[in-house]
C-alpha positions as CSV (number, residue, x, y, z in Angstrom):
1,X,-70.2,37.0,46.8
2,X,-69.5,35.2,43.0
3,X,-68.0,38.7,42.4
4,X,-65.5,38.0,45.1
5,X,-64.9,34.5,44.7
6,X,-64.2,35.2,40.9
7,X,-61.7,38.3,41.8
8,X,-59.7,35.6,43.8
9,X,-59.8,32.5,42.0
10,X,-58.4,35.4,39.1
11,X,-55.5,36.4,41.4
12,X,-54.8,33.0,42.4
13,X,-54.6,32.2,38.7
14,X,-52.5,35.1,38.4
15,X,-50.5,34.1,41.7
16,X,-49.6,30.5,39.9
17,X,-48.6,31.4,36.9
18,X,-45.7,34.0,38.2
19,X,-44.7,30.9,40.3
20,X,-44.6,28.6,37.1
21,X,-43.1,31.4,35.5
22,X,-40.2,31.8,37.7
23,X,-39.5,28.0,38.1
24,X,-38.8,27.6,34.2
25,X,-35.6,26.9,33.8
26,X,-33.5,29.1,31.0
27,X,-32.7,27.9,27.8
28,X,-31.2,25.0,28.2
29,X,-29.7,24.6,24.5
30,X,-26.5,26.4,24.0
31,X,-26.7,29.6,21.4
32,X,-25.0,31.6,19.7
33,X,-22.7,28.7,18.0
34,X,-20.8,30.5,15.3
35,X,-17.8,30.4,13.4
36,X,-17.1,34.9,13.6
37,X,-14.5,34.8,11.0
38,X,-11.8,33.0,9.2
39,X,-8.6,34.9,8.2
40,X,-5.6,33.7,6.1
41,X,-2.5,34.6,8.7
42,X,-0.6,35.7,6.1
43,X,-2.5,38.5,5.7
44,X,-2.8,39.9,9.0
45,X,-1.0,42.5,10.4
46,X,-0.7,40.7,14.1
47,X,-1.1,37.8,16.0
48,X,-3.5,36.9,16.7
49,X,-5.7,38.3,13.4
50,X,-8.3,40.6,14.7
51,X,-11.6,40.7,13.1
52,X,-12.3,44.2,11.7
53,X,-8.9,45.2,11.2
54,X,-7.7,42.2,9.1
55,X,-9.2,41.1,6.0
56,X,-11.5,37.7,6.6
57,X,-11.8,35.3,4.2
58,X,-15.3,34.7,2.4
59,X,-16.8,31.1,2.5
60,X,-15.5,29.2,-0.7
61,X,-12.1,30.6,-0.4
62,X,-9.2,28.5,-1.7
63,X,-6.9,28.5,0.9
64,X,-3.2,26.9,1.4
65,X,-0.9,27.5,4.8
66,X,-2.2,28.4,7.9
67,X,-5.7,30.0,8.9
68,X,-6.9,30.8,11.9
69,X,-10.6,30.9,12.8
70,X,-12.8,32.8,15.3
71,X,-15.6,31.3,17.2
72,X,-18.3,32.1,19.7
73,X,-20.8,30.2,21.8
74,X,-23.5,31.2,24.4
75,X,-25.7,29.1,27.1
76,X,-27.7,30.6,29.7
77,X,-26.9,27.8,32.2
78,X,-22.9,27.7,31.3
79,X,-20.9,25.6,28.5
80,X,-19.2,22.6,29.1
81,X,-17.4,22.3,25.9
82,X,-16.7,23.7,22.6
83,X,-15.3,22.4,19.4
84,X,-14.1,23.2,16.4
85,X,-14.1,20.5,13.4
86,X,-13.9,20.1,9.7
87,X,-15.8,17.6,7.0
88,X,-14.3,16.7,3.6
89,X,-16.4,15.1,1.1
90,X,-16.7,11.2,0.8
91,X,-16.9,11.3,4.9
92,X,-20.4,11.8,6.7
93,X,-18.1,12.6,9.9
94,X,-16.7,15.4,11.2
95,X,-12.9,15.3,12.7
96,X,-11.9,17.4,15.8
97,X,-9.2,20.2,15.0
98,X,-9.6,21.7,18.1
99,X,-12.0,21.1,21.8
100,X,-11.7,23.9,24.5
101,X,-13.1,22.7,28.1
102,X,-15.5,26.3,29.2
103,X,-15.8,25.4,32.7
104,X,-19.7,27.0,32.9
105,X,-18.7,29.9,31.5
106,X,-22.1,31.8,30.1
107,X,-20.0,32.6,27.2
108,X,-17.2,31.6,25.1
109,X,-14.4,33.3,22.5
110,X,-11.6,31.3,21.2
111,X,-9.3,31.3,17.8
112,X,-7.5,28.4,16.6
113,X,-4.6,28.0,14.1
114,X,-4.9,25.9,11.2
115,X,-2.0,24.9,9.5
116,X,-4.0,23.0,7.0
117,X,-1.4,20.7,5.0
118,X,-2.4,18.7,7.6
119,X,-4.9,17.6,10.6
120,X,-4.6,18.7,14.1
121,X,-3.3,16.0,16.3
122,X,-4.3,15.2,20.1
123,X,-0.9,13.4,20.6
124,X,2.0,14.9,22.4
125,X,4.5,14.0,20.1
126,X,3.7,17.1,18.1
127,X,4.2,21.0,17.9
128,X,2.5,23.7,19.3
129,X,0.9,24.6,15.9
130,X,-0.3,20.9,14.9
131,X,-1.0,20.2,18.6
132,X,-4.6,20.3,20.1
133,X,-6.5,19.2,22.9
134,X,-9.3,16.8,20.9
135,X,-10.5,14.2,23.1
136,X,-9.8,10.7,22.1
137,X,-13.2,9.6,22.1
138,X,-14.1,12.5,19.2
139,X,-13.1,11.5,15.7
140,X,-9.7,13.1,14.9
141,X,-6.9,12.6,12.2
142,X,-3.7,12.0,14.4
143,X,-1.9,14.8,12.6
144,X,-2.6,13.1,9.0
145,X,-2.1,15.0,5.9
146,X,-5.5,16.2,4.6
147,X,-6.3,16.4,0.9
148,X,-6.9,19.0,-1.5
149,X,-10.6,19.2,-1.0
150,X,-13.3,21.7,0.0
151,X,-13.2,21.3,3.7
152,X,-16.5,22.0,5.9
153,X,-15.9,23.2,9.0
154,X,-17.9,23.9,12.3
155,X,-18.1,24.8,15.7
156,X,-20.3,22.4,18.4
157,X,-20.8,23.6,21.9
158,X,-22.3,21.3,24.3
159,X,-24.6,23.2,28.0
160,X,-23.2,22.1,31.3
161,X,-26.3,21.2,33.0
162,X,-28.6,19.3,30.6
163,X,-25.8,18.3,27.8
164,X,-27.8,19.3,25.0
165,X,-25.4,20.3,22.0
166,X,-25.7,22.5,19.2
167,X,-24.0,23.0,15.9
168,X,-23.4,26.1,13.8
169,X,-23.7,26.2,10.3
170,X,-21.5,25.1,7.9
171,X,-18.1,27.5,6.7
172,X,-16.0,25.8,3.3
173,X,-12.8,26.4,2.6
174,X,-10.9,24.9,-0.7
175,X,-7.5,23.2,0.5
176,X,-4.7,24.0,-2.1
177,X,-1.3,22.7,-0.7
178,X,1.4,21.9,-2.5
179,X,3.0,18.3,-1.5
180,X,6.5,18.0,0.1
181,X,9.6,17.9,-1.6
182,X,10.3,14.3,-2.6
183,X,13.2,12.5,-1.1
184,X,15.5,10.1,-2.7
185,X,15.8,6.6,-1.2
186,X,19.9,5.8,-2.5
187,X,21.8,8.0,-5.2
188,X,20.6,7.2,-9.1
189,X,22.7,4.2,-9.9
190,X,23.7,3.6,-13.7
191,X,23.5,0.1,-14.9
192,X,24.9,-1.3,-18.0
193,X,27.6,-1.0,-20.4
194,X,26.1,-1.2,-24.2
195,X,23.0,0.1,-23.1
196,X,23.3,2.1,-20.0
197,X,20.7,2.7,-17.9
198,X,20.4,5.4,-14.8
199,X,17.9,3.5,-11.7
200,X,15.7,6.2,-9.6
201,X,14.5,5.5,-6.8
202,X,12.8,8.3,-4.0
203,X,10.5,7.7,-1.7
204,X,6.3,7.5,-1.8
205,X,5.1,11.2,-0.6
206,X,3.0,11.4,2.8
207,X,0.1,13.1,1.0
208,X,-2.9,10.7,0.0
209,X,-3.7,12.4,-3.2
210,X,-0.4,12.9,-5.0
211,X,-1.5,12.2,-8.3
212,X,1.7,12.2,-10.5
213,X,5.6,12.5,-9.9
214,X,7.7,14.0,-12.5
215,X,11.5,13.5,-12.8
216,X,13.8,15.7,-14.7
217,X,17.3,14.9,-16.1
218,X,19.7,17.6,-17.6
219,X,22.3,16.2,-19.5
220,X,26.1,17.2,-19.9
221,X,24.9,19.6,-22.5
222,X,22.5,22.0,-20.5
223,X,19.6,20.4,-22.6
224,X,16.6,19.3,-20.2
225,X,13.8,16.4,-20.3
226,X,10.9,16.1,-18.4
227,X,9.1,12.9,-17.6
228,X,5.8,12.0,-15.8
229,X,4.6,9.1,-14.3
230,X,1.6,7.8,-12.1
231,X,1.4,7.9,-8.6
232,X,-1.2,5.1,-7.9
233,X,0.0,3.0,-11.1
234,X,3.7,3.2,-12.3
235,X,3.6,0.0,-13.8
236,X,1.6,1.9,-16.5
237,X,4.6,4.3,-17.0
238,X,7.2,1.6,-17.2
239,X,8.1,2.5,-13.7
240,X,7.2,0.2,-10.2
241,X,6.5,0.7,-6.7
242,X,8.1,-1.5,-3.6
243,X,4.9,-1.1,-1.3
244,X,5.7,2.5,1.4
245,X,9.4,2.3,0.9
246,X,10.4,3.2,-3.3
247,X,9.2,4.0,-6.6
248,X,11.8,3.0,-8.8
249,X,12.4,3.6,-12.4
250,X,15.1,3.3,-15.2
251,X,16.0,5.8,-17.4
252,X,17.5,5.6,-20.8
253,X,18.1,6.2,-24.3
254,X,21.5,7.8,-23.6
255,X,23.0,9.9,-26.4
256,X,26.0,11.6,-25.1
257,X,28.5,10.4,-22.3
258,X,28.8,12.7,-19.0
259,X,27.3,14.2,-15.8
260,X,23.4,13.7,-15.4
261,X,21.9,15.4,-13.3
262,X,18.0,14.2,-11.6
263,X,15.6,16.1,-9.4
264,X,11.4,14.6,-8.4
265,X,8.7,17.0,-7.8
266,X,5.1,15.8,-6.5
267,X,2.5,16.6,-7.9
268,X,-1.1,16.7,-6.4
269,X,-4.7,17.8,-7.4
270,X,-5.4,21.8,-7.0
271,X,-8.0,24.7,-8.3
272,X,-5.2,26.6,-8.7
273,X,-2.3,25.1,-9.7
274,X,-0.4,24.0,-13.0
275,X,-1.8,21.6,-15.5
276,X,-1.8,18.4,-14.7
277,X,0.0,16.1,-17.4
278,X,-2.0,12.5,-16.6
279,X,-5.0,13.4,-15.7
280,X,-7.5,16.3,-16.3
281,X,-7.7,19.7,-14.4
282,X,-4.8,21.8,-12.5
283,X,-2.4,20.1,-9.9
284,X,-0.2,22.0,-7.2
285,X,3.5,21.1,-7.6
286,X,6.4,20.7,-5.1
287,X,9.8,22.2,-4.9
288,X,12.6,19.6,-6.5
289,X,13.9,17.2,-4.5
290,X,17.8,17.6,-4.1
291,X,19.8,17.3,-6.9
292,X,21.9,14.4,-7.9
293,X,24.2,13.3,-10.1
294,X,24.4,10.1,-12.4
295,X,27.9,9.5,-14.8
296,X,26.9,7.4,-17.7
297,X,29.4,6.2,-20.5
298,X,27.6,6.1,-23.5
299,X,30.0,3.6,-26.2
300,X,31.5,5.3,-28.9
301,X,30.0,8.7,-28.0
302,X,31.9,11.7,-27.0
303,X,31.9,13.0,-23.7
304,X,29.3,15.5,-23.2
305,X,29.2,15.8,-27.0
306,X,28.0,14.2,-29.6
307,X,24.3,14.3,-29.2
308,X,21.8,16.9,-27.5
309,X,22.5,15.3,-24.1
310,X,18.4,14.6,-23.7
311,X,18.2,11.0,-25.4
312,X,14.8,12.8,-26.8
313,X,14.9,11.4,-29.7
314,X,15.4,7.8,-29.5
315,X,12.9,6.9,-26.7
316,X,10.9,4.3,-28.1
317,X,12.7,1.6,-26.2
318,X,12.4,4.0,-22.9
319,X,11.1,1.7,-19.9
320,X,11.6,-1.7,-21.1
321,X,13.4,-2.8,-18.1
322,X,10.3,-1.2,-15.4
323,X,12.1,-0.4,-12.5
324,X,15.3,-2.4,-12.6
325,X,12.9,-5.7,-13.2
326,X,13.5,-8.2,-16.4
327,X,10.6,-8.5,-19.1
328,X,9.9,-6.1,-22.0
329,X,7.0,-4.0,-21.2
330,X,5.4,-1.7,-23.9
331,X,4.9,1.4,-21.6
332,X,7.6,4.5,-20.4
333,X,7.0,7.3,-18.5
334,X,5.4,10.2,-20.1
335,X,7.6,12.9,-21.9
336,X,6.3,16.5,-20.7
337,X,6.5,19.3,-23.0
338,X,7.5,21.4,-20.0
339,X,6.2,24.8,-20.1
340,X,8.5,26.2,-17.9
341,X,12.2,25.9,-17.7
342,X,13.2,24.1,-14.3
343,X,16.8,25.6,-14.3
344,X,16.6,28.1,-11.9
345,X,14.3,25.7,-9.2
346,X,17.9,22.6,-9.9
347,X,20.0,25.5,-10.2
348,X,18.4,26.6,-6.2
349,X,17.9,22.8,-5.1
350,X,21.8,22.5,-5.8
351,X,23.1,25.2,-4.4
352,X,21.0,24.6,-0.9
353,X,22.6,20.4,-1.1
354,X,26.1,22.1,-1.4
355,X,25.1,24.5,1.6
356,X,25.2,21.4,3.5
357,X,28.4,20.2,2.6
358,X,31.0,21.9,4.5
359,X,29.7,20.0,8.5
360,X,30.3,17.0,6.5
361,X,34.0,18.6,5.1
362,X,34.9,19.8,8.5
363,X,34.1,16.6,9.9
364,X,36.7,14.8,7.4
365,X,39.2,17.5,8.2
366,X,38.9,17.0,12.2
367,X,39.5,13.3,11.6
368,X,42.7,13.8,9.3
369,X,43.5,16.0,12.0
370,X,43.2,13.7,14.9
371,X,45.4,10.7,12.7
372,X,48.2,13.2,11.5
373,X,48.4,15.2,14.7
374,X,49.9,12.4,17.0
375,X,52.5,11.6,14.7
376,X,53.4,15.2,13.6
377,X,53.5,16.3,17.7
378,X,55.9,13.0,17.9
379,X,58.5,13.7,15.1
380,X,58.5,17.4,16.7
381,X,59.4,16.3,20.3
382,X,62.0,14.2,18.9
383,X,63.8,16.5,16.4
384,X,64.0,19.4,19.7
385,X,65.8,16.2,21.6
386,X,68.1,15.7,19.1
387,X,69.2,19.2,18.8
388,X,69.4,19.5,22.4
């Protein structure tokens, strides 16, 4: 009789724990959370990239343009959501660049494009490639320009049923972009009659680490001088700033009488870019702004002669008159022994201004066509009734 009563308090134990065992619930924490790849779209052959036949970049990568990354996610009970999101350093947070709704689905494979000059932005008011579908109550960018950082980024899924979330590990890329091509706020304006002076003004870039601007004159002469000056303090370079709308600065030291002619590039931190000329380390470069032209009448000099057309060598007083504002300061923009010649880049930025020239031309013809027209149909009429 024990014998028995042990055999069935043993299957009864046995009996109970099946039940306990099939009441557990499945893993309730979403796995599986992974970033598969990351590919560089200019180097794959379709669209979208397709892991194993394109090449996928390695974490650490310096990147600039678009990329487009892979992820995957897994729950046994269904996702809710997944989302892909990027940390720079100085910010514990990450920022949304992309949230897919999964509708339960056990599992989940998406790709989103990154054009990564700047972050993606929940807003309508954007395009399809900048667009994304971040909730507003997820930290997110609005479509702001990012900075020339290593970026962190991530994928998050959260389970349908019990909302736990889960994170995958970490994937760095290095942001390299070059900034935008400045733009200039009015035409360079020369002031002045003993001692001309040209006035520059273009506007601030959109980027948040544009470290230096450079403008570059070429005289009448073909002879070209560089100048740098400081993004976040111009007053230092004999230059000022008028809050979002101008940075404005004078230049002078004119040797030769003629046609000037000024472009800007921006200049921001980058691994791989050109030297930087105020401040240690490599900095990616824009293309030049358009090109435009300043006529300054030097006294008693030539036109276009008469000197090497740079005003190179009698800069001392270069500056003293910071951005079209009185007082003698002791500062000037910084002279750049250029390493490369900019001709060809003016030479292209020049050419493309003149492209846009002839709307504007036809637009002068068709209204010297509507004013002549009446009168030339009116004197015809009337010379065929005087002939009969």
């Amino acid at each position: 009789m024990p014998g028995s009563i042990r055999s069935a308090a043993l299957a009864l134990a046995a009996f109970l724990a099946c039940l306990t065992l099939a009441a557990a619930p499945a893993s309730a924490d979403p796995e599986e959370v992974r970033i598969t790849g990351v590919f560089h779209t200019a180097d794959c052959a379709g669209d979208p990239c397709e892991p194993g036949r394109d090449p996928a970049l390695k974490a650490g990568t310096v990147v600039a343009g678009s990329i487009e990354v892979h992820v995957q996610a897994r729950a046994d009970l269904g996702l809710e959501w997944v989302r892909l999101e990027a940390q720079y350093p100085g910010n514990p947070r990450f920022f949304c660049l992309e949230h897919w709704t999964a509708n339960r689905a056990l599992s989940f494979e998406s790709q989103r494009l990154w054009r990564t000059d700047t972050w993606t932005d929940p807003r309508r008011e954007c395009t399809p490639e900048t667009c994304s579908n971040c909730l507003e109550n997820s930290p997110h960018k609005h479509g702001a320009p990012t900075r020339n950082r290593p970026h962190l980024m991530r994928v998050v899924a959260r389970e349908s049923v019990s909302g736990e979330e889960a994170a995958s590990a970490t994937f760095e890329v290095v942001l390299a972009n070059a900034p935008r091509s400045p733009a200039w706020v009015a035409e360079p304006q020369t002031q002045g009659d003993d001692d001309p002076a040209v006035l520059l003004q273009w506007k601030p870039n959109p980027e948040p680490d544009v470290s230096e601007y450079h403008f570059v004159r070429v005289g009448p002469d073909g002879d070209e001088a560089e100048f740098a000056v400081s993004a976040r303090d111009p007053e230092a370079h004999g230059c000022s700033r008028v809050g979002a709308i101008a940075y404005r600065c004078l230049d002078d030291g004119f040797e030769s009488s003629g046609e000037y002619r000024y472009a800007v590039f921006a200049l921001r931190p980058a691994v791989n870019g050109v030297r930087c000329s105020l401040r240690p380390g490599r900095c990616a470069e824009s293309d030049p702004s358009e090109v435009r032209t300043a006529s300054v009448t030097v006294p008693d000099s030539p036109s276009g002669s008469g000197g090497d057309g740079s005003g190179s060598g009698t800069r001392t007083d270069r500056g003293t008159r910071a951005g079209g504002r009185g007082g003698a300061r002791p500062t000037a923009p910084v002279e750049v022994d250029a390493s490369q010649d900019r001709t060809e880049q003016l030479t292209a930025a020049g050419d493309s201004d003149q492209a846009g020239a002839p709307p504007a031309l036809k637009v002068v013809a068709v209204l010297l066509l509507l004013l002549v027209a009446p009168g030339y149909v009116f004197s015809l009429a009337k010379r065929r009734r005087a002939h009969g």
